[in-house]
N, C-alpha and C positions, 0 to 999 in steps of 0.2 A: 450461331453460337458465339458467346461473346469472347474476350481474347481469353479470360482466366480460363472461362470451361478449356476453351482448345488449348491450351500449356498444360492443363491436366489429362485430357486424352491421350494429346502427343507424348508427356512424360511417361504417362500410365504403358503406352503402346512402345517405347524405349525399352524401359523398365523389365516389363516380359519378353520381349527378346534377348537384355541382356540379361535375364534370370535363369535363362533357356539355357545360357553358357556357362552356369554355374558362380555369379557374378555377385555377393551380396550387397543387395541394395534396400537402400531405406526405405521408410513408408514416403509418399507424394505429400506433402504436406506442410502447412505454412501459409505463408505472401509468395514463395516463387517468386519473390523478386526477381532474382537475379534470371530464371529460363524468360519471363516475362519481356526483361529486358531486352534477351536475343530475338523475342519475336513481336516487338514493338518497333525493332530497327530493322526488320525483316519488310520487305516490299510489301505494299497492302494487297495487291493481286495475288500474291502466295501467300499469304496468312491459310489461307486455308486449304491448303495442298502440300505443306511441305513436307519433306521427305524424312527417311530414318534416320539417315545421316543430319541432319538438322536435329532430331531428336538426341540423338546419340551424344550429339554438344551439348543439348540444355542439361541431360543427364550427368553429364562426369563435372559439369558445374556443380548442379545440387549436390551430388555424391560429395564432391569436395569441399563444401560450405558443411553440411552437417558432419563431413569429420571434422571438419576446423570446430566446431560448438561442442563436439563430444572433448575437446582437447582442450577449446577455454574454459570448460566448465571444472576442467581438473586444476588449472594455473589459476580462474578468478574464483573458484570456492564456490561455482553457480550452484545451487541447488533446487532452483526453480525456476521455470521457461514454461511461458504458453499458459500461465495460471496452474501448472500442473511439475509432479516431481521430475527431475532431470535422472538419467539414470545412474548418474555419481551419486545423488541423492539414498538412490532405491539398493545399491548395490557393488559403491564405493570407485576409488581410482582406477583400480585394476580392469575393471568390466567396462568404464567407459575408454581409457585406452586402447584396449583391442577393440572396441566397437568403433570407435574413431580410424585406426590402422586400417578394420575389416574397408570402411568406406574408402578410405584413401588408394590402398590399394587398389580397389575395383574401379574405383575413378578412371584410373589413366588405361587399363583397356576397356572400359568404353568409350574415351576420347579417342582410341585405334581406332573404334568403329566407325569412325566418321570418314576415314580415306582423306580427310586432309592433314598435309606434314603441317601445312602455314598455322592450323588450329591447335594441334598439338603441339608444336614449339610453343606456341604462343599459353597453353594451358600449362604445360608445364613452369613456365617462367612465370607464371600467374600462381601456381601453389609455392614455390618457393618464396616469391614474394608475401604471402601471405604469413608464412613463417617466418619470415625475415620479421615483418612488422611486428611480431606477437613477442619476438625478441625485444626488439628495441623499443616497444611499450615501456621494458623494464628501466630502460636508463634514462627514463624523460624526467625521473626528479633528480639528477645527476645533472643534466645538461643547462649549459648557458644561458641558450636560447629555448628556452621548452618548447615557445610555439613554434618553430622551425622547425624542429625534432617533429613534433606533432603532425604535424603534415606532412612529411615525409612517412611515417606508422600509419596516417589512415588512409591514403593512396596506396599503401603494401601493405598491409592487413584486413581492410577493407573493401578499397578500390580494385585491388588485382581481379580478382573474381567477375567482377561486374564487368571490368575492360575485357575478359576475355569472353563471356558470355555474349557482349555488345559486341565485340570483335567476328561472333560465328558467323551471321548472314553473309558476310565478305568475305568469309572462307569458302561457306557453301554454294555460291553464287544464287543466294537469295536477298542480295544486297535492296535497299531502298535507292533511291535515286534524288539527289538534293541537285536542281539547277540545271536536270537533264543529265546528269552523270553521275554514276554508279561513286556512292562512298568507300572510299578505300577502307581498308582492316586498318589502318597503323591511326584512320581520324574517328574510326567509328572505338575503339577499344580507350583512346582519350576521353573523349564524353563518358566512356562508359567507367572509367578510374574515376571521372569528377563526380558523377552519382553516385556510385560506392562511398567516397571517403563523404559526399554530402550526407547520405545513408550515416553515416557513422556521427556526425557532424549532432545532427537530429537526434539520435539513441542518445549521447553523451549530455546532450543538453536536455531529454528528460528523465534522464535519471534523478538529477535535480529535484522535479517535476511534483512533490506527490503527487499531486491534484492528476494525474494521467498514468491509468492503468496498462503498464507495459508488459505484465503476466510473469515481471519477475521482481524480486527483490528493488527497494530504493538504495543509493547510493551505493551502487557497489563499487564505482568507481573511487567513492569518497573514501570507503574502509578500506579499499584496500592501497591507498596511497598512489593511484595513480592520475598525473596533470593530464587534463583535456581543455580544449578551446573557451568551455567557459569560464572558465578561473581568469581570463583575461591577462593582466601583467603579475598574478599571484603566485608565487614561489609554491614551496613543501611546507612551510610555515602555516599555510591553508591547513595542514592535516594536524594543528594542532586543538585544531576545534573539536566537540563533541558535534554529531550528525544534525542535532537541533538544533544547535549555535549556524552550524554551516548553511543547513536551507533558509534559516531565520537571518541570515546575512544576506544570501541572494536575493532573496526576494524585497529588502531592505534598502529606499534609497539611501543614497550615502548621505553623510553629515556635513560636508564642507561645502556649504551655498545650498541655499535653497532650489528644491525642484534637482538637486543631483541624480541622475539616472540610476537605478541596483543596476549589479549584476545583469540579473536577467535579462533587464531591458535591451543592457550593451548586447548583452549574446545575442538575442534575439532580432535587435539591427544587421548585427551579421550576417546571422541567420538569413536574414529575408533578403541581403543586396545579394549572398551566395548562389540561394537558391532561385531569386529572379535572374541569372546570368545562366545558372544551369539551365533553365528553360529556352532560354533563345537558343543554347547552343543543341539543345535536343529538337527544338525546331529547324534548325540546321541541318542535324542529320537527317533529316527526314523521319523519326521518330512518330510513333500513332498516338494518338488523342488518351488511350489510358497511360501512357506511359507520364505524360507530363502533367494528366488529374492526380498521377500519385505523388509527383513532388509539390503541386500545387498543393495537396491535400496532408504531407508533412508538415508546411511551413504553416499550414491554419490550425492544425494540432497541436504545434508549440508555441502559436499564439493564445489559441485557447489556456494550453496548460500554465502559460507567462502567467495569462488574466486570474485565471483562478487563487493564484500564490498559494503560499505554505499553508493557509488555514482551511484545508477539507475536512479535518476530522479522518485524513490519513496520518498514522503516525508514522516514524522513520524508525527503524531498529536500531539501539546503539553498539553494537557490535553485526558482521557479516552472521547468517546463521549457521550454525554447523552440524556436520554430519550428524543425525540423531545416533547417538548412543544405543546400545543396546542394554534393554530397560529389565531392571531387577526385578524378576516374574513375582515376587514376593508383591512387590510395591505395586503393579500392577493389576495383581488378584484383588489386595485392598480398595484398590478407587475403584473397582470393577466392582466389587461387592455390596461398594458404599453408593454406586451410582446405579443399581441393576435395583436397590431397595425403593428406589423412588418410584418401578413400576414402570409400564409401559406408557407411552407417549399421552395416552388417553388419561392419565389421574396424576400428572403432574400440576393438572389445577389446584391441586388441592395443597401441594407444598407452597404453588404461587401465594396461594390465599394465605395458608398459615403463617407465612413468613414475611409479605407485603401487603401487609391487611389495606393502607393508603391506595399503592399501584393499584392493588386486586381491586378493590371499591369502583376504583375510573374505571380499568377493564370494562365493566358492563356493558363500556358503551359501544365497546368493538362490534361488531358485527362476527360471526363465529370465528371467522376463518385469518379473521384478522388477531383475532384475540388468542387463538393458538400461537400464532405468531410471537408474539408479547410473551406467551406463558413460557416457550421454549427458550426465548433469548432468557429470560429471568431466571429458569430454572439453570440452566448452562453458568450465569454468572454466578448466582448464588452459590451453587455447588461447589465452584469453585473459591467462593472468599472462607466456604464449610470448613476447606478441606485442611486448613489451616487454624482457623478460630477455634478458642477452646480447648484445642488436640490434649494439649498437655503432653506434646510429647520432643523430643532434643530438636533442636534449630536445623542441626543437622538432615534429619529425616524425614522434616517441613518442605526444605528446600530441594532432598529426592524428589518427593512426593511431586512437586510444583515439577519440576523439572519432566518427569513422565506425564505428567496429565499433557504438559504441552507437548511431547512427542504424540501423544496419544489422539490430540487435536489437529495436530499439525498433519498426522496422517489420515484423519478423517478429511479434513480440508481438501487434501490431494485425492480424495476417491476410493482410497484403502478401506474395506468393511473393516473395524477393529473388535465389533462385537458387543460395542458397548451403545447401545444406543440414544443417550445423552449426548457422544460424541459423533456418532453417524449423522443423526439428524441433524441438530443445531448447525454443523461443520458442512456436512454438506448443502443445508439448504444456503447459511453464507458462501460457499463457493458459487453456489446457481446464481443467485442473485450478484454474482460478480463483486459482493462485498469485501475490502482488505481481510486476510487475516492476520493482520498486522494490529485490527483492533483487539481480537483475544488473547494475543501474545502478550500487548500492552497488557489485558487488565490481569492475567498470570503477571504481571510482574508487580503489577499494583499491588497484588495481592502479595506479594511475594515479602512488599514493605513493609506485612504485619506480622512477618513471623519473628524477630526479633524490636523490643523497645527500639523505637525513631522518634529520636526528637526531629521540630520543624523549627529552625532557627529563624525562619518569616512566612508571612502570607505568598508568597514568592516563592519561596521552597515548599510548603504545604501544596501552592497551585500544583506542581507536579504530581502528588500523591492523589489530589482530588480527580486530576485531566483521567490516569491510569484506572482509577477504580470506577470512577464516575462518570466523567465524561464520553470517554469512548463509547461507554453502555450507550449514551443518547446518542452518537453521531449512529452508534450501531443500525440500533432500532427507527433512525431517520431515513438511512439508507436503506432498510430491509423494507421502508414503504415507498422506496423508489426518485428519492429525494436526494439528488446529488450539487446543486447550489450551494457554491459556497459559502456565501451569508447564513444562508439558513443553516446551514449545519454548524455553523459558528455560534447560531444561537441554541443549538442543542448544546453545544460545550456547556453553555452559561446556564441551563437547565441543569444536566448533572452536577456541575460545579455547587449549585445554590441549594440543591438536595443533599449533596456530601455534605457541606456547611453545617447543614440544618442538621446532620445525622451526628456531625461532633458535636454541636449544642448540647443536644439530647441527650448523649452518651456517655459525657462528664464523667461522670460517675463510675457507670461500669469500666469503662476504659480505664480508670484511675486503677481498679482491682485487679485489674490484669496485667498493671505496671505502663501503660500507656497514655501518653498528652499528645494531643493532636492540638492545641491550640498553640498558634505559634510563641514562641520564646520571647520577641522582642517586644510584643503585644503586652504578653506576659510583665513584662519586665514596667510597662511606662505603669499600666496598672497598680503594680505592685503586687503581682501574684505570683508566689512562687508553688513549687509541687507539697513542699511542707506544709504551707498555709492552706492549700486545697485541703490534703489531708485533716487537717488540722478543721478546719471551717465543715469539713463534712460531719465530724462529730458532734458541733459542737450546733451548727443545724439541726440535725437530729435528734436533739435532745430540745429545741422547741426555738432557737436563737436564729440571726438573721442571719443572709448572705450577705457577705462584706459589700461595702460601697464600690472597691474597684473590682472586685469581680463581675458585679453588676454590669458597671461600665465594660468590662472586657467583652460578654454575653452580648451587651445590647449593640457592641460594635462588629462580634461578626454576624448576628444577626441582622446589620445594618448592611453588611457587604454583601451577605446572602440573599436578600430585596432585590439590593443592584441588580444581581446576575439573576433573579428571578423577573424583573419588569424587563430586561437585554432579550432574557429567552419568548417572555407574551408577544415581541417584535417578531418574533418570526413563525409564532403559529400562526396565523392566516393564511401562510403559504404552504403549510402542509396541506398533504390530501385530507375531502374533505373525512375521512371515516375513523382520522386518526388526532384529526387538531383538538376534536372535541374532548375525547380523554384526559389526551396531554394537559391540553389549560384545565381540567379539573382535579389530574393528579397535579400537578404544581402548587395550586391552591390548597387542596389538603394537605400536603406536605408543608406548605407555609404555614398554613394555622397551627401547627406545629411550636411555631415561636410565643403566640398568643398562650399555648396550656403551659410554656417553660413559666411565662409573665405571672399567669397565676397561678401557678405552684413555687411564687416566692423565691423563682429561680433558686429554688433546690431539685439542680438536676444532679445534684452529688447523691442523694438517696431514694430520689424519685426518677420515675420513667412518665416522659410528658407524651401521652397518646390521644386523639382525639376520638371521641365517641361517633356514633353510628349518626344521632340528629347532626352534630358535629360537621361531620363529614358530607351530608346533604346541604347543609347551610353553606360550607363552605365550596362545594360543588357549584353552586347557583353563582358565587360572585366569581369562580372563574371563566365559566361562559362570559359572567358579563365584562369581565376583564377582557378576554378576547376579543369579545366585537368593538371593544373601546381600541384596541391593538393599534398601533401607527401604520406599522407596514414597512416591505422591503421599501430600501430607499431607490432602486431602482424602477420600482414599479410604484411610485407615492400618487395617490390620488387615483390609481385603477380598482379598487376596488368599488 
C-alpha cells in the first residue's frame, strides 16, 4: 500500500478507537499533510507496522489543524475550502466556533493516548504556538520590519503543527535513522517547522496566483490587508490597490531598466532557493521519497502558476465574499418562476435559438452533446442579462433581484439542490468541470452595470464592461471544452470582446431609448458626437437624411477595433478541440458580417436593427472555416501544425 493509503487506514483506525471514547472527531480527509509528514520521518521498516500510539499522534495533529481552519475561517471571512462551502459559509460563526472548540478539545486526549509526556508537551506548545501566530498575523501591517514579523507567524501558525507531527516518530521510537543514528525529536520537529512555514510560504504566494486552482477564494490575503512574503520590500500602501491593479502589478515586470524582474518572479526565486534547502535537510532527516515529491511538486506548481500570469480568464473578486444573506422569499419565487417558464433542460433550445439566432446557426455544428453544452452556458447567461433588461422596474429591486440570483448560483455551485434547475445544472456542471465560479459572479456583475445609465468615459473603461458580460462567457465555454492554456483563453477574451463590440454597434439605437450610450465619451467627443445630436440625427435619418460624417467615422472605428480582437481571437482557434473550433470561427464570422448590414443600412443603426439573413449567414459561414485554416497559430507551437 502506498504511504497515503497507510496515513488513511492508520488515521481511519485511531479515529474509531478514539470515537469509542466518546471523542468528536472530524472526517479523514484532505492532503494529511501534516500525519503524512510523521510517517515519512518514521523509519522505512515500520511504515508498515506502526502502532496506535503512533496513530494517536497523527490524530490529535489533524484534530488540531482542522480546528485551527474552523477558526480562520471565522478571523479570514473564508467561505470556501476544497472547491466547496466552509461551514461558516452554510451556517454562520457560531457553529463554526464550537465545531473548531469540539476538535480542539478532543485533540489533546488523544495526544494522552499516545503514552508519550515528550509528545504531549511538545503538542501542546505546537497548538499554542499556532495561536500565537494567528494573533500576530494581525500586527504585521503595524510592524517595522514585516518580513521579520512574517516569519516568525508562519513558523507559529503554520510550522508548529508540522514540527510536532515531524517531531512523533522520536517520541514513539519509530525514529528514522540518518548516518546510523536515530534522529532526535528537538532536529526532527525543526525540519518539520521549516516545511510548515515553506507550506505556508507556497499558499501565500498563490493566492496571488489565478491561473492555480486552490478550491478557495483568490486574494484573500490581499482584501483582507494582510503582508506576506511576496509583497517583497511593500508596505500597507500595497492595499491601496483594487484586486486587479494588484495581480496586474505582480505579474508585471517593473519599469526601471529593461528586463526588470515582477514580483512574482522575485518570489518565486525565493521560492525555489527555500524550497531546494528544505529538501536536503528532509534528506537529512532521513525523510521517504513522498515526502520530498511533495515539496518538489509545490515549487513546480508555482512555477507553473508564475508562467501562466494573470491572463486565464480567471477573474479576481473585488471585494472578500460574504456571508450570503438571507434572500427575500418574495424575490426568489419571482427568478424561480421566471426561470422554471423556460421548461426543462430539454427545450431550452429553443430560447437558445430565438434569442441567438447567429450562436444557434454555428451550434449545428456541435455534435449533440456538445451542443447541449453551449445551449445551457447561453441559456444560464441570457437569463441572467433577462432579468434586468427591460424590467422596468426601480434600480433598487434590479439590484435585489442580481443579488439573489447570485446567492441562488453560488449555492448550486457548492452542491446545494435549490430547485431551480437553470441553476442546478449550469452550476453544477461548472463545479464538475472544475470551472471558476468566479466567471458567473463576474457576468452577474456585468450585468449588474445595466441596471442603471453608465456612461464609458474610454475604450479602456468600456473594456471592463465588455471582459464582464462578454468575455468571461468565452473563457467559460473554452473551459467547459477542457481548454485551460493561457494564450488560448486569452484569445476567447478577444472573441467576447469583439462580439460585445459588434452588439453596441448594432444596438445604437435601441440603447439610446432606453437612456443608454455604450460608445465610449472620449471617442465621442474627437468625432464630434454628442447624445443630443444622436438624438437629433435619429430623426432626422428617419425621415430619409444621412448619418453625419463623424458618426460614420466613430462606427467604422469601433468596428475597426472589433476586426482587431476578432483576427487576435481566429489565432487561437486551431487549438481548440477539434468539435468546437469549427463553430466558433463560424459564429465569429457571422457575428462579423454583422458590420457589413450596419455598412449598408447607411449606418442607420439609430432606427434600424442590422441582422444577417439565413443565405447570409452560410456565406458567411464558409469564409470563417476558411479563415481558420488561414489561422497563424499559438506562437508556442508555430509551424506544428
Amino acid at each position: 500500500m502506498m504511504g497515503a493509503g497507510l496515513v488513511r487506514t492508520g488515521l481511519g483506525r485511531g479515529a474509531a478507537s478514539a470515537a469509542r471514547l466518546g471523542v468528536a472527531i472530524p472526517p479523514v480527509r484532505g492532503k494529511l499533510l501534516r500525519p503524512l509528514t510523521a510517517f515519512s520521518l518514521a523509519s522505512a521498516d515500520r511504515r508498515e507496522s506502526l502502532g496506535d500510539r503512533f496513530w494517536f499522534g497523527c490524530l490529535a495533529v489533524q484534530m488540531a489543524h482542522e480546528a485551527s481552519l474552523q477558526h480562520d475561517d471565522v478571523l479570514d471571512s473564508g467561505f470556501g475550502r476544497r472547491n466547496a462551502a466552509t461551514l461558516l459559509a452554510r451556517e454562520g460563526p457560531g457553529a463554526a466556533l464550537l465545531r473548531g472548540d469540539l476538535y480542539l478539545t478532543g485533540s489533546y486526549r488523544v495526544a494522552g493516548l499516545t503514552g508519550s509526556d515528550g509528545f504531549l508537551a511538545d503538542f501542546m506548545r505546537a497548538v499554542e504556538e499556532t495561536v500565537r501566530g494567528e494573533r500576530m498575523q494581525g500586527e504585521l501591517g503595524a510592524a517595522e520590519d514585516p518580513g521579520a514579523v512574517y516569519e516568525e507567524v508562519v513558523r507559529a501558525k503554520s510550522g508548529a503543527l508540522f514540527g510536532a507531527a515531524a517531531a512523533l516518530p522520536g517520541w514513539t521510537g519509530d525514529v528514522a535513522a540518518a548516518a546510523g543514528a536515530p534522529v532526535l525529536p528537538d532536529t526532527l520537529r525543526e525540519v518539520g517547522i521549516e516545511l510548515g512555514a515553506f507550506y505556508q510560504l507556497v499558499d501565500d504566494f498563490l493566492d496571488y496566483c489565478p491561473a492555480d486552482d486552490t478550491g478557495k477564494a483568490k486574494l484573500q490575503d490581499f482584501n483582507n490587508r494582510i503582508w506576506t512574503s511576496v509583497l517583497g520590500p511593500r508596505g500597507v500602501a500595497w492595499f491601496d490597490r483594487t484586486p486587479g491593479e494588484a495581480v496586474a502589478e505582480f505579474f508585471r515586470a517593473g519599469s526601471a531598466g529593461a528586463g526588470r524582474r515582477s514580483m512574482a518572479e522575485l518570489a518565486m526565486e525565493r521560492l525555489e532557493a527555500r524550497g531546494s534547502a528544505l529538501v536536503e535537510r528532509l534528506h537529512g532527516a532521513g525523510s521517504g521519497a513522498e515526502l520530498v515529491d511533495i515539496v518538489t511538486g509545490w515549487i513546480d506548481r508555482c512555477g507553473d502558476a508564475a508562467g501562466a500570469g494573470s491572463g486565464v480568464g480567471v477573474t479576481v473578486p473585488a471585494v472578500l465574499p460574504e456571508r450570503p444573506r438571507a434572500a427575500a422569499a418574495t424575490t426568489v419565487s419571482r427568478i424561480a418562476t421566471r426561470a422554471l417558464a423556460l421548461g426543462p433542460p430539454s427545450q431550452w433550445g429553443r430560447f437558445f435559438a430565438r434569442n441567438s439566432r447567429s450562436f444557434s446557426f454555428a451550434s449545428a455544428l456541435f455534435p449533440p452533446e456538445e451542443r447541449r453544452v453551449v445551449r445551457e452556458i447561453y441559456t444560464f447567461c441570457r437569463f441572467t442579462d433577462d432579468l434586468v433588461d427591460n424590467s422596468g422596474e426601480p434600480a433598487v429591486r434590479l439590484h435585489e433581484t442580481l443579488d439573489v440570483w447570485a446567492e441562488i448560483a453560488s449555492s448550486a455551485y457548492q452542491g446545494h439542490a435549490t430547485g431551480i434547475p437553470l441553476a442546478d445544472v449550469v452550476m453544477g456542471r461548472m463545479a464538475e468541470m472544475r470551472i471558476p465560479f468566479a466567471l458567473a459572479s463576474e457576468l452577474i456583475e456585468g450585468v449588474r452595470m445595466d441596471v442603471e445609465p453608465h456612461g464609458y468615459p474610454s475604450m479602456h473603461d468600456l473594456r471592463r464592461y465588455t471582459h464582464r458580460v462578454a468575455s468571461v462567457v468565452g473563457a467559460w465555454l473554452t473551459q467547459a471544452f477542457g481548454v485551460r492554456d493561457p494564450w488560448v483563453l486569452e484569445r476567447a477574451h478577444d472573441l467576447g470582446h469583439a462580439m460585445q463590440l459588434t452588439n453596441i454597434v448594432r444596438d445604437v439605437g435601441e440603447d439610446l431609448e432606453v437612456g443608454r450610450i455604450y460608445l465610449p465619451a472620449d471617442r465621442m467627443a474627437f468625432h464630434g458626437v454628442t447624445a443630443e445630436s444622436l438624438l437629433a440625427m435619429k430623426a432626422r435619418v428617419q425621415g430619409g437624411g444621412r448619418a453625419d460624417r463623424g458618426y460614420v467615422a466613430l462606427l467604422e472605428e469601433l468596428m475597426a477595433s472589433a476586426d482587431s480582437a476578432y483576427a487576435a481571437a481566429y489565432e487561437g482557434m486551431p487549438f481548440l478541440p477539434a468539435r468546437f473550433r469549427r463553430p466558433v470561427a463560424v459564429a465569429a464570422q457571422v457575428y462579423r458580417g454583422i458590420h457589413e448590414r450596419v455598412r449598408a443600412n447607411g449606418y442607420d443603426n439609430l432606427n434600424r436593427r442590422a441582422y444577417t439573413t439565413l443565405r447570409a449567414k452560410i456565406i458567411l459561414g464558409r469564409q470563417g472555416l476558411g479563415r481558420l485554416a488561414r489561422a497563424p497559430g499559438h506562437p508556442e507551437f508555430a509551424g506544428a501544425r
